[in-house]
PDBQT receptor file of N, H, CA, C and O in Angstrom, charges set to zero:
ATOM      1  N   UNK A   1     124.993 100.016 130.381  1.00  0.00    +0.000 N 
ATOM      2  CA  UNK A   1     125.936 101.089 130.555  1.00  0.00    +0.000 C 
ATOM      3  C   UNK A   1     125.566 102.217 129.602  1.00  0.00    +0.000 C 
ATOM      4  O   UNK A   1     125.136 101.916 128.489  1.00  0.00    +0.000 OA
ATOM      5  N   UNK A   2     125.684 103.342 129.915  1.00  0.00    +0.000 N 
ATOM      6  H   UNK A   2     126.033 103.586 130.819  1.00  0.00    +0.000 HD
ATOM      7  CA  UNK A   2     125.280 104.443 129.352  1.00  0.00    +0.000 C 
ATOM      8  C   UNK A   2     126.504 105.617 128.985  1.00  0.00    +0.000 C 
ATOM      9  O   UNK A   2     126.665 106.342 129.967  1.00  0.00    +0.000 OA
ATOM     10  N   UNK A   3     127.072 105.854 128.257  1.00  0.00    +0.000 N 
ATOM     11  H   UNK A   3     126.941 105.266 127.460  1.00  0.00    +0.000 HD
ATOM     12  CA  UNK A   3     127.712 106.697 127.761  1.00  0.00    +0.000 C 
ATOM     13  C   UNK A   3     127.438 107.912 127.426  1.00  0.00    +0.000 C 
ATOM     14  O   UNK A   3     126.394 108.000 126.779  1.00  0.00    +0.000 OA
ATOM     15  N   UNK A   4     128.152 109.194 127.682  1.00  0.00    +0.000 N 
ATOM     16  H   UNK A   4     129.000 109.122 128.207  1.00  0.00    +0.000 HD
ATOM     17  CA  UNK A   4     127.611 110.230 127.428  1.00  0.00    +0.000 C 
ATOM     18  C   UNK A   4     129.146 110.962 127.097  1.00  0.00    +0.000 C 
ATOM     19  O   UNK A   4     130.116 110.631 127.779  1.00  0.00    +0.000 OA
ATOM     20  N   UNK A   5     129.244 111.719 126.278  1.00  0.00    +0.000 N 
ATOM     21  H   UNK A   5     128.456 111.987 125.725  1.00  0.00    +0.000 HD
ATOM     22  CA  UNK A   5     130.608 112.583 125.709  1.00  0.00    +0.000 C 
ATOM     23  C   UNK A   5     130.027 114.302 126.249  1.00  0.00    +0.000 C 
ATOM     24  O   UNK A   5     129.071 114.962 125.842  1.00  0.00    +0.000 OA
ATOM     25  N   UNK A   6     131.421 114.717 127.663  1.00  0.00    +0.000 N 
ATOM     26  H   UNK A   6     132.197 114.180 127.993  1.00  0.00    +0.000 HD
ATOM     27  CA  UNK A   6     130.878 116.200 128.093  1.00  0.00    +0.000 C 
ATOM     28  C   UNK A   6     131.039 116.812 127.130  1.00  0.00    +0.000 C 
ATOM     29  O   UNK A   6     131.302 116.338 126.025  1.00  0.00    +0.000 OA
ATOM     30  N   UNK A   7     130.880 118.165 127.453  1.00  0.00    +0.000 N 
ATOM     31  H   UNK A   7     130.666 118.550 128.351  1.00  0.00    +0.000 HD
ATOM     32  CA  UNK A   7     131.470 119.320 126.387  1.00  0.00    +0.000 C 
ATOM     33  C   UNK A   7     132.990 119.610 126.970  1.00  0.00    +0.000 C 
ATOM     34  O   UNK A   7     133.452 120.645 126.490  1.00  0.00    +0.000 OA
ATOM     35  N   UNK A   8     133.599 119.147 127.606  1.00  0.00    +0.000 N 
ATOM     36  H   UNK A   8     133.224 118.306 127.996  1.00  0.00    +0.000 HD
ATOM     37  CA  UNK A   8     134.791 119.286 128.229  1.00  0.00    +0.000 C 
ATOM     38  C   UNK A   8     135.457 118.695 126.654  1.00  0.00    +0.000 C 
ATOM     39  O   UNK A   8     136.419 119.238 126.112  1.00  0.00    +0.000 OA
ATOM     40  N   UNK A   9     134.763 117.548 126.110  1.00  0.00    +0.000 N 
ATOM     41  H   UNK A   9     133.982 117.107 126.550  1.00  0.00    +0.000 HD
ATOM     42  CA  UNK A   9     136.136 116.540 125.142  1.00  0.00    +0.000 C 
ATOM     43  C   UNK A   9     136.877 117.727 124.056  1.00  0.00    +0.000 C 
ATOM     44  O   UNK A   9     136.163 118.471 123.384  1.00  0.00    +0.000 OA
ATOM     45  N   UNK A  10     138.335 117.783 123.993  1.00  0.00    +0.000 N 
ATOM     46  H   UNK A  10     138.915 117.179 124.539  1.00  0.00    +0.000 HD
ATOM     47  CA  UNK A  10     138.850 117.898 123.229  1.00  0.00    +0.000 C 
ATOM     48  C   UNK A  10     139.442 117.835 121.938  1.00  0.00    +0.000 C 
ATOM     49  O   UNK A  10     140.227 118.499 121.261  1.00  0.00    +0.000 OA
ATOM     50  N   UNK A  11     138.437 116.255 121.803  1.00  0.00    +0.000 N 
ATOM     51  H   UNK A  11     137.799 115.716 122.354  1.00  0.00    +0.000 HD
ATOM     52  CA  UNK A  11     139.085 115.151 120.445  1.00  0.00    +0.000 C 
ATOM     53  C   UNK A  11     140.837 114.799 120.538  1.00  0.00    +0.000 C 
ATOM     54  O   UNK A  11     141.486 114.406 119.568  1.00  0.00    +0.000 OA
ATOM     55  N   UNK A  12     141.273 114.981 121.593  1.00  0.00    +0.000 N 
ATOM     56  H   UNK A  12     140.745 115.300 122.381  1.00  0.00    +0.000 HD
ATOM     57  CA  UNK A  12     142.377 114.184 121.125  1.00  0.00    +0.000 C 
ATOM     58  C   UNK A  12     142.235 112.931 120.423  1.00  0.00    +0.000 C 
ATOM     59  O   UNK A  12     142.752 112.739 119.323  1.00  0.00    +0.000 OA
ATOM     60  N   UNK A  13     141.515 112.038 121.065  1.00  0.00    +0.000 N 
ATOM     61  H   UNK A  13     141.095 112.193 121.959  1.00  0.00    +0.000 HD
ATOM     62  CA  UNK A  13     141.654 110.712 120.134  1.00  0.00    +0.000 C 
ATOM     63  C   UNK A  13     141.735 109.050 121.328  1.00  0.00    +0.000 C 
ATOM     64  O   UNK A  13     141.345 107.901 121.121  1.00  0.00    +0.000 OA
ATOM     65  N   UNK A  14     142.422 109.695 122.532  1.00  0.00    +0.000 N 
ATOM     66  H   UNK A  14     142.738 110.628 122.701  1.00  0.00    +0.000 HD
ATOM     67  CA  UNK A  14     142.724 108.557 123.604  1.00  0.00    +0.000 C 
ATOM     68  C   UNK A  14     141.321 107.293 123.106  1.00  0.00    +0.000 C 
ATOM     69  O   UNK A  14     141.327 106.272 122.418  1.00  0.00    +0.000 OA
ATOM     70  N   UNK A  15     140.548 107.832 123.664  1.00  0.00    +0.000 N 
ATOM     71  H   UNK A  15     140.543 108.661 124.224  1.00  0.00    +0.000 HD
ATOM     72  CA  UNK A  15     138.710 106.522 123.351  1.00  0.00    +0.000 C 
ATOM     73  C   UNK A  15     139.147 106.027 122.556  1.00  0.00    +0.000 C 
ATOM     74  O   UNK A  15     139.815 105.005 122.712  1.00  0.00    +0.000 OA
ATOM     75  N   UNK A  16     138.896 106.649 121.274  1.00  0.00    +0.000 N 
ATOM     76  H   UNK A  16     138.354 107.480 121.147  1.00  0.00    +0.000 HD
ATOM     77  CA  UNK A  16     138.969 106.128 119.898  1.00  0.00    +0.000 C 
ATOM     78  C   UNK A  16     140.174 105.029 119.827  1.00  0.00    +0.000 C 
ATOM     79  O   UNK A  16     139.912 103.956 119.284  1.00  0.00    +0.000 OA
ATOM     80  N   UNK A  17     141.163 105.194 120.222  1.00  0.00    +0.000 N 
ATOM     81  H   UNK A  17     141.376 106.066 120.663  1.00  0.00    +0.000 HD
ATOM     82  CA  UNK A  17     142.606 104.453 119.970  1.00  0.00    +0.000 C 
ATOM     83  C   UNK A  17     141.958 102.844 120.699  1.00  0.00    +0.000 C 
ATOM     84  O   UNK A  17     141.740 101.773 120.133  1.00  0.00    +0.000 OA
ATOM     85  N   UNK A  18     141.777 103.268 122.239  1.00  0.00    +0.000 N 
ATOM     86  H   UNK A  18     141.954 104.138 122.699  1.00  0.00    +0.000 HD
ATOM     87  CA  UNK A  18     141.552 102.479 123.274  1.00  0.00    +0.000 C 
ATOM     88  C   UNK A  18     140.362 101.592 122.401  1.00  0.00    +0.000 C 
ATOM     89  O   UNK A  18     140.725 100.431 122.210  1.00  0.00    +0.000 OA
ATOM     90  N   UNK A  19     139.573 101.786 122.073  1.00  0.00    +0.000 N 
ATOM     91  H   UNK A  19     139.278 102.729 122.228  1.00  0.00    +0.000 HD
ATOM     92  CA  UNK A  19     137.807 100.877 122.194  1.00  0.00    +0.000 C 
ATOM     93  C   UNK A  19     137.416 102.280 120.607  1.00  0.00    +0.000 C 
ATOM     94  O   UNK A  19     136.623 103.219 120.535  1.00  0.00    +0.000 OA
ATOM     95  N   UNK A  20     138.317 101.785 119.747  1.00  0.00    +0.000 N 
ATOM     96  H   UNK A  20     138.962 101.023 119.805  1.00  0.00    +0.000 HD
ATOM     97  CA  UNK A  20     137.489 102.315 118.136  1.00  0.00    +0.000 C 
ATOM     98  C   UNK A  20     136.446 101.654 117.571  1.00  0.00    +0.000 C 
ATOM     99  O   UNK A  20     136.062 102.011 116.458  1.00  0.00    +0.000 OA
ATOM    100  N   UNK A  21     135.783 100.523 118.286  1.00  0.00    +0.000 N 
ATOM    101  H   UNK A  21     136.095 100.234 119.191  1.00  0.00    +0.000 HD
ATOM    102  CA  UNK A  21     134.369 100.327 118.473  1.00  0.00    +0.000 C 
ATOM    103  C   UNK A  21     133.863 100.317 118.676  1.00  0.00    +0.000 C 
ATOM    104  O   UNK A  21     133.007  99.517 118.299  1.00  0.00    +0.000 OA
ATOM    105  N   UNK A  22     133.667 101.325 119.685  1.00  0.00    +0.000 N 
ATOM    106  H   UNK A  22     134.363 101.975 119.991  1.00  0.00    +0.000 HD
ATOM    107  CA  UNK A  22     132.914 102.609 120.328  1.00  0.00    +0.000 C 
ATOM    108  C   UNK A  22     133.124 103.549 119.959  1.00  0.00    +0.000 C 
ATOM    109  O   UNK A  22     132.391 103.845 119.015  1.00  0.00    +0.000 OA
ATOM    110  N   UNK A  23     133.967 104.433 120.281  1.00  0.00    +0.000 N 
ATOM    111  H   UNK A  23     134.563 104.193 121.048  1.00  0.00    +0.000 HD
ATOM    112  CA  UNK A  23     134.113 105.767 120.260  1.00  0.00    +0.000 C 
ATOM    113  C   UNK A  23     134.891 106.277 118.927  1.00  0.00    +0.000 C 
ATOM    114  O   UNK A  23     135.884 105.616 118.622  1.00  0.00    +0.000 OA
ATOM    115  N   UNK A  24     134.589 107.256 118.192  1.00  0.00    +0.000 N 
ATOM    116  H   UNK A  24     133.783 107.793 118.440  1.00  0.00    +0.000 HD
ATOM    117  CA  UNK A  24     135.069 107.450 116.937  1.00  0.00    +0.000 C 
ATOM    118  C   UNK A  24     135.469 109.448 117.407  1.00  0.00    +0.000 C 
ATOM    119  O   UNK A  24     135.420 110.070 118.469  1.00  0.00    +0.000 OA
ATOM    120  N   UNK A  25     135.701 109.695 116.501  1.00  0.00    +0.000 N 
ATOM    121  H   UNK A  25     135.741 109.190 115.639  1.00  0.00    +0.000 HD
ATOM    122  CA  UNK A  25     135.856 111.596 116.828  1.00  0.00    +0.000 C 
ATOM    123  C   UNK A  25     135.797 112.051 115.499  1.00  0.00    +0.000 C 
ATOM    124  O   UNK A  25     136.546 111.784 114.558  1.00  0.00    +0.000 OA
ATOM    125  N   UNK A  26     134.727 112.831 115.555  1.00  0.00    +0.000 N 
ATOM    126  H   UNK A  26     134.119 113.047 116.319  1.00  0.00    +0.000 HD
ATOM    127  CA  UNK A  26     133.598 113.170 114.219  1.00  0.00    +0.000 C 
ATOM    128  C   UNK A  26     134.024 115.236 114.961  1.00  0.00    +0.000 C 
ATOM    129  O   UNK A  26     133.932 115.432 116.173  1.00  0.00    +0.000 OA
ATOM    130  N   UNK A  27     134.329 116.128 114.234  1.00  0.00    +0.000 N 
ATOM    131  H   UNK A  27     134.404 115.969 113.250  1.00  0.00    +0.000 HD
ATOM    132  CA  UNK A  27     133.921 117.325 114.180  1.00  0.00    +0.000 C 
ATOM    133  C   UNK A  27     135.062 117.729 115.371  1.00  0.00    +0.000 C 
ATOM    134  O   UNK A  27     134.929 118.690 116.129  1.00  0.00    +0.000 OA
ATOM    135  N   UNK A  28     135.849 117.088 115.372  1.00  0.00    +0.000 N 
ATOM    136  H   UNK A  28     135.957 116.308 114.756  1.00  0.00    +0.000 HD
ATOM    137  CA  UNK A  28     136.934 117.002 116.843  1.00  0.00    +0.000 C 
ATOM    138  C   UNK A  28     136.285 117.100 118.202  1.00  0.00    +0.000 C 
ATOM    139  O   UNK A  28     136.707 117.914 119.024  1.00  0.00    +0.000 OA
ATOM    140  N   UNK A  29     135.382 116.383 118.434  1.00  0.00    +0.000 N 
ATOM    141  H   UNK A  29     135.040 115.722 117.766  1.00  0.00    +0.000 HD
ATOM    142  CA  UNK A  29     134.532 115.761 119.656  1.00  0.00    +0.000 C 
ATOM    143  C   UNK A  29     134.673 113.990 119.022  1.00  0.00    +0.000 C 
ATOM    144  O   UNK A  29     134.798 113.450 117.923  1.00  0.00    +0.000 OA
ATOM    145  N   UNK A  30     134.570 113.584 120.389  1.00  0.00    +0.000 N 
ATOM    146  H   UNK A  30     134.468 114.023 121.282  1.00  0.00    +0.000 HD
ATOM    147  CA  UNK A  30     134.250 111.947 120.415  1.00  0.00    +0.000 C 
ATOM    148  C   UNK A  30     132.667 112.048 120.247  1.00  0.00    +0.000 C 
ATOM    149  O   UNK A  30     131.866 112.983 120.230  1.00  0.00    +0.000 OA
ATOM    150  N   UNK A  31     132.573 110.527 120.118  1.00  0.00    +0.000 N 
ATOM    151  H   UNK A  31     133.224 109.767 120.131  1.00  0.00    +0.000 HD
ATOM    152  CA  UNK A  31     131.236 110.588 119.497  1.00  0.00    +0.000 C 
ATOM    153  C   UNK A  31     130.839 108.600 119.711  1.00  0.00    +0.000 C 
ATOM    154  O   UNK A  31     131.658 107.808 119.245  1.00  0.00    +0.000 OA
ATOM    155  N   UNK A  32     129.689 108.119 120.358  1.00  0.00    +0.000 N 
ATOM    156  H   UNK A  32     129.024 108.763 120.736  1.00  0.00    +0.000 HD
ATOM    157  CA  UNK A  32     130.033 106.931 120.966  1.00  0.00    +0.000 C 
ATOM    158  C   UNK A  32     128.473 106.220 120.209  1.00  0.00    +0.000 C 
ATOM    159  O   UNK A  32     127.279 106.499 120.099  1.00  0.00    +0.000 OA
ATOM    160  N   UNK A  33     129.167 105.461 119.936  1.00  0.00    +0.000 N 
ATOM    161  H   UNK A  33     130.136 105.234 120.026  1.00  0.00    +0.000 HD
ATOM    162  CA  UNK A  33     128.816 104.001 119.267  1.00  0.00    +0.000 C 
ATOM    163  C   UNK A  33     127.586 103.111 120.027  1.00  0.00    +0.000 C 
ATOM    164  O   UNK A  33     127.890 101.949 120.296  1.00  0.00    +0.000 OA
ATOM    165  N   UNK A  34     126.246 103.554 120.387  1.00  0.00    +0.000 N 
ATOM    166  H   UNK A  34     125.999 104.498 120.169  1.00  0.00    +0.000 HD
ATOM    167  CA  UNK A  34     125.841 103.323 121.521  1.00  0.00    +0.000 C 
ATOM    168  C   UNK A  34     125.594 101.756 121.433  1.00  0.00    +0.000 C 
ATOM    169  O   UNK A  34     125.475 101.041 122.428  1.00  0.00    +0.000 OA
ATOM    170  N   UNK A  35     125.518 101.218 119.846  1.00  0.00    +0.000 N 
ATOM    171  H   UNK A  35     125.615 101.798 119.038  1.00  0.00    +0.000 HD
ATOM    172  CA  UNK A  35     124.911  99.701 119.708  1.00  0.00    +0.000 C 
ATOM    173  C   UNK A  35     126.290  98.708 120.042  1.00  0.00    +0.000 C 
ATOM    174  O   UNK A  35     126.184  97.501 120.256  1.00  0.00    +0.000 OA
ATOM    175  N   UNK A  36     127.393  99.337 120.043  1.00  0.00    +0.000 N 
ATOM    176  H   UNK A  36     127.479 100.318 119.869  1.00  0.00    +0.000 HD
ATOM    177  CA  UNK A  36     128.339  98.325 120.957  1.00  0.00    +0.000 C 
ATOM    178  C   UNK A  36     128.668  98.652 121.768  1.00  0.00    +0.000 C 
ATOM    179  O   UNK A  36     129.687  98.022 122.053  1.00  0.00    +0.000 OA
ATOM    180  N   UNK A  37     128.385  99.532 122.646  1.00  0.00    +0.000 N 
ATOM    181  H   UNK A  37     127.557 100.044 122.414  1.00  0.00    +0.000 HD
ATOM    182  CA  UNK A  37     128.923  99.304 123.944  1.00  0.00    +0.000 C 
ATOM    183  C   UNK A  37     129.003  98.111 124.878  1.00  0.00    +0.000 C 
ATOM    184  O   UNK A  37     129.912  97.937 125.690  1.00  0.00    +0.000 OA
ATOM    185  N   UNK A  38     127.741  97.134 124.644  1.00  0.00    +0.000 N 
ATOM    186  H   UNK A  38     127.003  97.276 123.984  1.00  0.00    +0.000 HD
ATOM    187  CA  UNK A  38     127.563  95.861 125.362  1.00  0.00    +0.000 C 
ATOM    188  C   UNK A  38     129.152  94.819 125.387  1.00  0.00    +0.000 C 
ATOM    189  O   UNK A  38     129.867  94.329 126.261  1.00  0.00    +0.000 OA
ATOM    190  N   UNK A  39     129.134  94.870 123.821  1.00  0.00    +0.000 N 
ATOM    191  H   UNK A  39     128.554  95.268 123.111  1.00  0.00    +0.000 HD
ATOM    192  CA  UNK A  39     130.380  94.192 123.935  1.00  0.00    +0.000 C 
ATOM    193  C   UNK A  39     131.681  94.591 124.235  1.00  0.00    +0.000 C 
ATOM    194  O   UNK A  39     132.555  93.725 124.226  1.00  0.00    +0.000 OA
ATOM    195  N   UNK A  40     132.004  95.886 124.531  1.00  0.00    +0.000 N 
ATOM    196  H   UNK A  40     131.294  96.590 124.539  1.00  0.00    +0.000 HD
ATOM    197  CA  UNK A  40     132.729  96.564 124.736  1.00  0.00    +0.000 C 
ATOM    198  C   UNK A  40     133.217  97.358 125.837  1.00  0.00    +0.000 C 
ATOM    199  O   UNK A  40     134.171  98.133 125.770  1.00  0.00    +0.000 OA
ATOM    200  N   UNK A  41     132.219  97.028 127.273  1.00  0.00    +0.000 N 
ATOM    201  H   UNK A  41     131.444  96.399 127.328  1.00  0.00    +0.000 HD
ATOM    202  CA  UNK A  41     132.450  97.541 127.951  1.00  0.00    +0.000 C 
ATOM    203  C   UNK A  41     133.639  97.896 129.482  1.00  0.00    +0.000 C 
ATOM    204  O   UNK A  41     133.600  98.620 130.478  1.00  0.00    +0.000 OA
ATOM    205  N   UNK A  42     134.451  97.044 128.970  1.00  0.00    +0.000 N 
ATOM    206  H   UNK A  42     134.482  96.456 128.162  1.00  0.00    +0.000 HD
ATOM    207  CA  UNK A  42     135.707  97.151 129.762  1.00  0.00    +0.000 C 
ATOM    208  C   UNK A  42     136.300  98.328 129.082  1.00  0.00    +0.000 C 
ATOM    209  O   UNK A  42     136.433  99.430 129.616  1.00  0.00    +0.000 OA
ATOM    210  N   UNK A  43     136.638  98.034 127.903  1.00  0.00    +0.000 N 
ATOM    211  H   UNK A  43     136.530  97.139 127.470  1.00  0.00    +0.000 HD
ATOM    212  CA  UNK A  43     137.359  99.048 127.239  1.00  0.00    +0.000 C 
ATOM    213  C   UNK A  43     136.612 100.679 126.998  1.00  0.00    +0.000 C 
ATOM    214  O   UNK A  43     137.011 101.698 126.434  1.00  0.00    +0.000 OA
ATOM    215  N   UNK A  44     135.839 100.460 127.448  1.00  0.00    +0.000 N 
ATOM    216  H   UNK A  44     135.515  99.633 127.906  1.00  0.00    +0.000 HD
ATOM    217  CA  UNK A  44     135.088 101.901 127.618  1.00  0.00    +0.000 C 
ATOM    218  C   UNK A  44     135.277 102.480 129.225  1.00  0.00    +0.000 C 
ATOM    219  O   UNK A  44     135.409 103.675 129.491  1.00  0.00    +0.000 OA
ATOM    220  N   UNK A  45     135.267 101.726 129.914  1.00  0.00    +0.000 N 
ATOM    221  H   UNK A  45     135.160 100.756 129.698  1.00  0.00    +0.000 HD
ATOM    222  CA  UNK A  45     135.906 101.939 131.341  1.00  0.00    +0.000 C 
ATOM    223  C   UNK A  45     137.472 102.476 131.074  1.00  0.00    +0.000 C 
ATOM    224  O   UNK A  45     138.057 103.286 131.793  1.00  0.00    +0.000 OA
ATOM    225  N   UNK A  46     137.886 101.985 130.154  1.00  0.00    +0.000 N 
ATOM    226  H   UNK A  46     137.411 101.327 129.570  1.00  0.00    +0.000 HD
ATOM    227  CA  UNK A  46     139.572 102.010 130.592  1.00  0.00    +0.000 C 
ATOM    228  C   UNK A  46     139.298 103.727 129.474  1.00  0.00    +0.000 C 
ATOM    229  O   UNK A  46     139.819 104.671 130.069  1.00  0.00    +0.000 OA
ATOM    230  N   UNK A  47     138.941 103.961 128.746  1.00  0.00    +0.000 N 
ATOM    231  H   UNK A  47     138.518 103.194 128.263  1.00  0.00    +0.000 HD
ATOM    232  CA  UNK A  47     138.460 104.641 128.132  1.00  0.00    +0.000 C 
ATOM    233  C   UNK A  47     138.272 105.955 128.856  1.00  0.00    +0.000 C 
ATOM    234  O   UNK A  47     138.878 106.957 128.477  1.00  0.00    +0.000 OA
ATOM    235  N   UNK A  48     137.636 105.972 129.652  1.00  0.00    +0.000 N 
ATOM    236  H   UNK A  48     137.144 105.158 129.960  1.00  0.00    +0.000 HD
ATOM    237  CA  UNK A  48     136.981 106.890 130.183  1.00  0.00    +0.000 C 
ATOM    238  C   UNK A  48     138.519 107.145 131.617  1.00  0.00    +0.000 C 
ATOM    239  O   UNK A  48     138.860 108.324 131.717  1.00  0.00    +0.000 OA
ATOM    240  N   UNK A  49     138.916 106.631 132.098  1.00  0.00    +0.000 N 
ATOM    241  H   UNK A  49     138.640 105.673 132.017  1.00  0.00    +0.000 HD
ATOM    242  CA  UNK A  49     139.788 106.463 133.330  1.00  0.00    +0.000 C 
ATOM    243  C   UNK A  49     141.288 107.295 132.091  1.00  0.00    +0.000 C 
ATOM    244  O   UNK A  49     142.066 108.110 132.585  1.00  0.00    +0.000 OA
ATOM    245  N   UNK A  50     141.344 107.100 131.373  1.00  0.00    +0.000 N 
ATOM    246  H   UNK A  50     140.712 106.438 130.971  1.00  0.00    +0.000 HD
ATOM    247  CA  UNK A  50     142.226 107.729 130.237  1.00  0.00    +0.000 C 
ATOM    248  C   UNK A  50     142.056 109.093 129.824  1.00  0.00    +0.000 C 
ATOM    249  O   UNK A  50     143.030 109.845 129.859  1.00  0.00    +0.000 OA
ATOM    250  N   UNK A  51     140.692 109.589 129.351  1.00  0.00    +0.000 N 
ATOM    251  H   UNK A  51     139.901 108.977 129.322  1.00  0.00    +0.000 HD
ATOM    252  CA  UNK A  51     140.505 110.621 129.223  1.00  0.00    +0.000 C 
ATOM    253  C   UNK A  51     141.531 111.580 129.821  1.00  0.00    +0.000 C 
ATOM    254  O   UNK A  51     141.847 111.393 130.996  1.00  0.00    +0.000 OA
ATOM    255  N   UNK A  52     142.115 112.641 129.106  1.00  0.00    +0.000 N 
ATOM    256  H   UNK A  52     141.858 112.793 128.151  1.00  0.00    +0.000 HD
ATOM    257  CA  UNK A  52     142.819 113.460 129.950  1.00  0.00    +0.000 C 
ATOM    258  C   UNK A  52     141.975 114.862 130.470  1.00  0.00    +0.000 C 
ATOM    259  O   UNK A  52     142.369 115.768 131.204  1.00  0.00    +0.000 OA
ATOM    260  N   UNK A  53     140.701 114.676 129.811  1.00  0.00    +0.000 N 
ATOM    261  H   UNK A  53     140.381 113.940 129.214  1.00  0.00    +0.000 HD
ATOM    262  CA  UNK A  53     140.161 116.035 130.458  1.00  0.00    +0.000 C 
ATOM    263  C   UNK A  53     138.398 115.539 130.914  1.00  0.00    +0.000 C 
ATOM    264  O   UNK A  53     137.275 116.026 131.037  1.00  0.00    +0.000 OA
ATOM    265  N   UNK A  54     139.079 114.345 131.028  1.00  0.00    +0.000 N 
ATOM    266  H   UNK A  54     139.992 113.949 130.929  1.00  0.00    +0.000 HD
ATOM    267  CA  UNK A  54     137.544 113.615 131.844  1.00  0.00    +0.000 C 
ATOM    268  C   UNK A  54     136.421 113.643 131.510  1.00  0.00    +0.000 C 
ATOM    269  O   UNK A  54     135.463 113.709 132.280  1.00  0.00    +0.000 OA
ATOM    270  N   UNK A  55     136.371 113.592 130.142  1.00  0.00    +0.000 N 
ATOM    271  H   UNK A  55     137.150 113.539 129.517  1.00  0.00    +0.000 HD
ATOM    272  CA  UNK A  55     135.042 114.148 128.799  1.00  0.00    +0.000 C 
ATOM    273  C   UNK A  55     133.821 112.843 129.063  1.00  0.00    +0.000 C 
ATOM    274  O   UNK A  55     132.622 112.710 128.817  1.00  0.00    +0.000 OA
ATOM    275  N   UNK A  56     134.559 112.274 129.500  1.00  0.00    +0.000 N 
ATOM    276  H   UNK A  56     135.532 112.382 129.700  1.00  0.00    +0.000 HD
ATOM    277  CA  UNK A  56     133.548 110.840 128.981  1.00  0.00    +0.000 C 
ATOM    278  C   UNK A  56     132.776 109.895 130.879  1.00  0.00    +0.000 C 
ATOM    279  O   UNK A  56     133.104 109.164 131.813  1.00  0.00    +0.000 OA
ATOM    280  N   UNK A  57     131.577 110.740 130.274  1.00  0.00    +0.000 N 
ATOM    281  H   UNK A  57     131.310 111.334 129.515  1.00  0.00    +0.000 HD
ATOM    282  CA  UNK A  57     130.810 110.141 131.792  1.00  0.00    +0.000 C 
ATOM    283  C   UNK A  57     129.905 108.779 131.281  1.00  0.00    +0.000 C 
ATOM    284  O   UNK A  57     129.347 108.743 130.184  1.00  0.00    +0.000 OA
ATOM    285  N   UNK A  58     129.860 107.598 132.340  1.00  0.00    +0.000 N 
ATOM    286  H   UNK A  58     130.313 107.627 133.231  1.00  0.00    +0.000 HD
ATOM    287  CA  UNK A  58     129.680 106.776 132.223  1.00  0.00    +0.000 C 
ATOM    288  C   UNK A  58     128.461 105.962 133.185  1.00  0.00    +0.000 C 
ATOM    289  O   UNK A  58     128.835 106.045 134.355  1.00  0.00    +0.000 OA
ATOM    290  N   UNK A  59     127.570 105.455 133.125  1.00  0.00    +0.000 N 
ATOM    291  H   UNK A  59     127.266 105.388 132.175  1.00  0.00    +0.000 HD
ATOM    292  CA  UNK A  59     126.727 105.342 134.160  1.00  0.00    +0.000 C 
ATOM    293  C   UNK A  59     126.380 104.147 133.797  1.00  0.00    +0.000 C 
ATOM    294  O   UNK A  59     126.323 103.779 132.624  1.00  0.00    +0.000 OA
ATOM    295  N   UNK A  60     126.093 103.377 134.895  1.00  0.00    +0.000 N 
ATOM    296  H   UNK A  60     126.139 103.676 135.848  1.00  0.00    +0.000 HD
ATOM    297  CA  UNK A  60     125.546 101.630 134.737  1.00  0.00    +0.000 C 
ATOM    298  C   UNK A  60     123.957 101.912 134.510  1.00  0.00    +0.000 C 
ATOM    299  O   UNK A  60     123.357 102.973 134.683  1.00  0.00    +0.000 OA
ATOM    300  N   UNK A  61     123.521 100.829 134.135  1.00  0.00    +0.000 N 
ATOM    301  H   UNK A  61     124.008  99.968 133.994  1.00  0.00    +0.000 HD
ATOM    302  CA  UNK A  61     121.886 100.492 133.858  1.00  0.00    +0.000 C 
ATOM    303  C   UNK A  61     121.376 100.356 135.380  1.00  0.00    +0.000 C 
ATOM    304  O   UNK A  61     120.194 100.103 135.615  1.00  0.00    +0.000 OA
TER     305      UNK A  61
């Protein structure tokens, strides 16, 4: 799974709350954790489906 943060993100914070072992918000952008995503990847789905301004694109291997 591949993670990518648009320039759309706002930094509210939603990721971070959801899966904060992934996604952190550094400079008020999210910012993603690429060495856990493996274990983490439901909650990066729910993550991304949360987003309120749809920042966070997601693509399978």
């Amino acid at each position: 799974m591949n993670i990518k943060i648009l320039d759309l993100c706002v930094g509210c914070g939603a990721c971070a709350i959801i899966s904060p072992e992934v996604f952190e918000i550094s400079h008020n952008k999210a910012v993603v954790n690429t060495s856990r995503i493996e274990n983490f990847e439901d909650l990066c789905l729910d993550a991304a489906i949360t987003c309120p301004v749809n920042a966070i694109s997601i693509e399978e291997n």
